[in-house]
DOPA-389433 format. One record per residue: residue number from 0; residue in one letter; x, y, z of N, C-alpha, C in turn. Coordinates in nm, 2 decimals, decimal comma, always signed. Each point is the difference from the previous one (the first is absolute). Example, Ala and Ser with C-alpha at 12.3 -4.5 7.8 and 13.67 -1.06 7.14 Angstrom:
2
<semar 0; 'a'; <+1,32; -0,57; +0,78>; <-0,09; +0,12; +0,00>; <+0,09; +0,12; +0,00>> <semar 1; 's'; <-0,04; +0,11; -0,07>; <+0,09; +0,11; +0,00>; <-0,08; +0,11; +0,08>> 
This chain:
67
<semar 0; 'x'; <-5,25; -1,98; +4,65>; <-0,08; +0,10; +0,06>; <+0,01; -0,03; +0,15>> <semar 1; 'x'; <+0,02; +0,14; +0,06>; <+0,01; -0,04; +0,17>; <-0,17; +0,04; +0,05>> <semar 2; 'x'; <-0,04; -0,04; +0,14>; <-0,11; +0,04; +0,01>; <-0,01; +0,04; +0,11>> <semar 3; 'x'; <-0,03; +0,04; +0,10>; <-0,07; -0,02; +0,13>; <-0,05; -0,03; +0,08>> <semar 4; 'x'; <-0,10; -0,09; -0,07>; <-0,07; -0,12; +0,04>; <+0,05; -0,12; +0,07>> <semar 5; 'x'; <+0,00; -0,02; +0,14>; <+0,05; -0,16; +0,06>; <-0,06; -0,09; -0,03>> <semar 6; 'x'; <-0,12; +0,02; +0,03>; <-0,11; -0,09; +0,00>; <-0,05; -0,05; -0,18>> <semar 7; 'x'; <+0,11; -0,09; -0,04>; <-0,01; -0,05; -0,16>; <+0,00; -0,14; +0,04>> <semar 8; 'x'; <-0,14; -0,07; -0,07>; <-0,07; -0,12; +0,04>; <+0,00; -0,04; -0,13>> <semar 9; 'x'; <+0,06; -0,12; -0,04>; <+0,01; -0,09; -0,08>; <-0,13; -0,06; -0,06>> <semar 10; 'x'; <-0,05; +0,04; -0,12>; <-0,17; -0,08; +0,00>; <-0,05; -0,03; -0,17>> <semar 11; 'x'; <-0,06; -0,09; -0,01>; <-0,06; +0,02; -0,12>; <-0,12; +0,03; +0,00>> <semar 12; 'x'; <-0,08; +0,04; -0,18>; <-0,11; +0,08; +0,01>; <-0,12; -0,16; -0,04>> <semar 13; 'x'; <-0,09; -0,01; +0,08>; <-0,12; -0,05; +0,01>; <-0,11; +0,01; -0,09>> <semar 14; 'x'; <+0,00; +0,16; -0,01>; <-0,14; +0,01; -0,04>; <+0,01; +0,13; -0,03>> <semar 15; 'x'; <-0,04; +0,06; -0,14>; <+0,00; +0,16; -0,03>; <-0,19; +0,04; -0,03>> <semar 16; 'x'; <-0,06; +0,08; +0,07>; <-0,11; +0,05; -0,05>; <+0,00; +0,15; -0,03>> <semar 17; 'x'; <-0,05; +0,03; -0,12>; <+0,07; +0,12; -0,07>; <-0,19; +0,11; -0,02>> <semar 18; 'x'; <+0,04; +0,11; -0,04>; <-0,11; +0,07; -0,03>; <+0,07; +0,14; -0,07>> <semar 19; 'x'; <-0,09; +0,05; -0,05>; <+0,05; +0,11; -0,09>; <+0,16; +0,13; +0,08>> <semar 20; 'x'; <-0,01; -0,05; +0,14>; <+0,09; +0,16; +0,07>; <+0,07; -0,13; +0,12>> <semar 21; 'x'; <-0,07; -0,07; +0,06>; <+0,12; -0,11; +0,11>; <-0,05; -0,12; -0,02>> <semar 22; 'x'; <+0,11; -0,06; +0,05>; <+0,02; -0,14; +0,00>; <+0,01; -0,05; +0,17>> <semar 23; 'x'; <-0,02; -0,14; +0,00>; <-0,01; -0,08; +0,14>; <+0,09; -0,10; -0,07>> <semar 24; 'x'; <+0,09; +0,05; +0,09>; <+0,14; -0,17; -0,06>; <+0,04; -0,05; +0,14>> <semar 25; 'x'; <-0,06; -0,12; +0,02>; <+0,01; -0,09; +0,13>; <+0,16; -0,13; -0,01>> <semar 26; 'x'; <+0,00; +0,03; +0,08>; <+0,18; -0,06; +0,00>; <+0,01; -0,10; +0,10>> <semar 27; 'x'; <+0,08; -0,14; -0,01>; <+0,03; -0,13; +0,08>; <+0,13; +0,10; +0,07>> <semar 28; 'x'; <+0,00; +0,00; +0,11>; <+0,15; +0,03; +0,07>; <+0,04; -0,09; +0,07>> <semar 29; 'x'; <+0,02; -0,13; -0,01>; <+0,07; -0,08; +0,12>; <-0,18; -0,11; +0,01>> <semar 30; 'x'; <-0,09; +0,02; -0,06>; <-0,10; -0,08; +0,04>; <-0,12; +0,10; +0,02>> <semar 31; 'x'; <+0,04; +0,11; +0,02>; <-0,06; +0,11; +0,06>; <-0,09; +0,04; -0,13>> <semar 32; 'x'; <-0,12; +0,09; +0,04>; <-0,04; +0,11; -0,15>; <+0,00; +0,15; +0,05>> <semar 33; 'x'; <+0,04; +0,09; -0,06>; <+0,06; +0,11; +0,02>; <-0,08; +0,07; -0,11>> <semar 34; 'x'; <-0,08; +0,08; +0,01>; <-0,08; +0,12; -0,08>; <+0,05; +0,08; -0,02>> <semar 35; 'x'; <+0,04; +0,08; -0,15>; <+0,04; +0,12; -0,02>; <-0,09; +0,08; -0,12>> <semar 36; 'x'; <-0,06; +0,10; +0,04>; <-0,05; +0,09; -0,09>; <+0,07; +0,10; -0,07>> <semar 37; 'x'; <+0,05; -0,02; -0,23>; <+0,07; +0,13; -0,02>; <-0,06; +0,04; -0,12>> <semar 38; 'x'; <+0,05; +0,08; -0,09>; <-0,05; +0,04; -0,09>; <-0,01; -0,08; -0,09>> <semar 39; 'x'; <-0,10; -0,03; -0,08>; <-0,01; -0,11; -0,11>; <+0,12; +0,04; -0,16>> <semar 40; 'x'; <+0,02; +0,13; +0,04>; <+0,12; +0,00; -0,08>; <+0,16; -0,04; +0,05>> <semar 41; 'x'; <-0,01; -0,02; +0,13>; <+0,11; +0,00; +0,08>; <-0,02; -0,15; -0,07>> <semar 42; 'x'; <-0,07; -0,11; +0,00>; <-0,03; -0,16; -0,04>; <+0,02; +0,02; -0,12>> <semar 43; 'x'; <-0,02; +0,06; -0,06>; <+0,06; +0,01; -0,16>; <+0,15; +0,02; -0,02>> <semar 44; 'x'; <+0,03; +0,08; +0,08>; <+0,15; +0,07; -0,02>; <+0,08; -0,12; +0,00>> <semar 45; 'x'; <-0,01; -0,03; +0,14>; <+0,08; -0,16; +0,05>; <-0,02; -0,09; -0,03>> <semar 46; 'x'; <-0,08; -0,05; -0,10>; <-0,13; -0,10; -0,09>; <+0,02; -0,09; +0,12>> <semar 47; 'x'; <-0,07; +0,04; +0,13>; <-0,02; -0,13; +0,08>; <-0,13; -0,09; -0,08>> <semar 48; 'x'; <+0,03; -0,15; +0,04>; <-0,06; -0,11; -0,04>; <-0,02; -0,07; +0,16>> <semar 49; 'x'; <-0,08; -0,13; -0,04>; <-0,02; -0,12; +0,10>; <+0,09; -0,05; +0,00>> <semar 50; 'x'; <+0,12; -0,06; +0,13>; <+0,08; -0,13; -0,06>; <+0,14; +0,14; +0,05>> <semar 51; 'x'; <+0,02; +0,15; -0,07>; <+0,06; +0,08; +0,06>; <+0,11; -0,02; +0,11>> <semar 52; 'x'; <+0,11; -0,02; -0,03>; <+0,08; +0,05; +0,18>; <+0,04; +0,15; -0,03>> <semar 53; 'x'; <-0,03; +0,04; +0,16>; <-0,03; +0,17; +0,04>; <+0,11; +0,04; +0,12>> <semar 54; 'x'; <+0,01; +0,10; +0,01>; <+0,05; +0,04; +0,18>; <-0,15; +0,08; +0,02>> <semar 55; 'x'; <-0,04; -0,04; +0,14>; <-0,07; +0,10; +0,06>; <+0,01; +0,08; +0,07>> <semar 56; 'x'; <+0,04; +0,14; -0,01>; <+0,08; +0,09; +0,10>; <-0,12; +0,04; +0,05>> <semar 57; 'x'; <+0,03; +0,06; +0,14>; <-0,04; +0,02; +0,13>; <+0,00; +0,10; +0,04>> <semar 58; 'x'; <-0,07; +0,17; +0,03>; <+0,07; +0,09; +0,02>; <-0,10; +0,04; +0,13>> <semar 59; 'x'; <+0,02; +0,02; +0,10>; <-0,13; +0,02; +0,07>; <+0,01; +0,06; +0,12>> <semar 60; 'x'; <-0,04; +0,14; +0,04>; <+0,00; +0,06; +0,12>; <-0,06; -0,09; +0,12>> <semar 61; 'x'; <-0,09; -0,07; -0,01>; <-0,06; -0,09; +0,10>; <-0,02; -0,15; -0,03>> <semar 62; 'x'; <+0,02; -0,03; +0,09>; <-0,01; -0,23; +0,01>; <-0,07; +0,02; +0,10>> <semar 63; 'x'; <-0,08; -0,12; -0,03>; <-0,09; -0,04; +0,07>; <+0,04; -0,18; +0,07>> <semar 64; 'x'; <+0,04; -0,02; +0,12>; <+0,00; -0,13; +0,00>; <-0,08; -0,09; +0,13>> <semar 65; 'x'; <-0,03; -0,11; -0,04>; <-0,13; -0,05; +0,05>; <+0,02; -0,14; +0,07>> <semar 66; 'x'; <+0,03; -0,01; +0,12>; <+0,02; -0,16; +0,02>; <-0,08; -0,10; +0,06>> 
């Protein structure tokens, strides 16, 4: 599969908190934690677990950087 996406970050999954429509699946990228909000069926589909390795793609009209 090709994609679009540059910005593909290496990570595993931390922590899944689920509810009847989304999920909160928090991700280790490099030491880092990275929040992503998707569909709790999308966590089904992919049967993400804890322990998990992921890509985290990146798609984003705006960055914000802070030094």
């Amino acid at each position: 599969m090709e994609l679009s996406v540059r910005n593909q970050l290496k990570a595993k999954v931390k922590n899944v908190k689920s509810n009847d429509v989304s999920s909160e699946v928090v991700l280790d990228v490099g030491g880092q934690e990275m929040c992503a909000v998707i569909t709790t069926g999308s966590v089904k589909r992919l049967g993400l677990k804890v322990g998990d390795d992921v890509f985290a793609l990146v798609k984003a009209t705006s960055v914000m950087i802070m030094k």
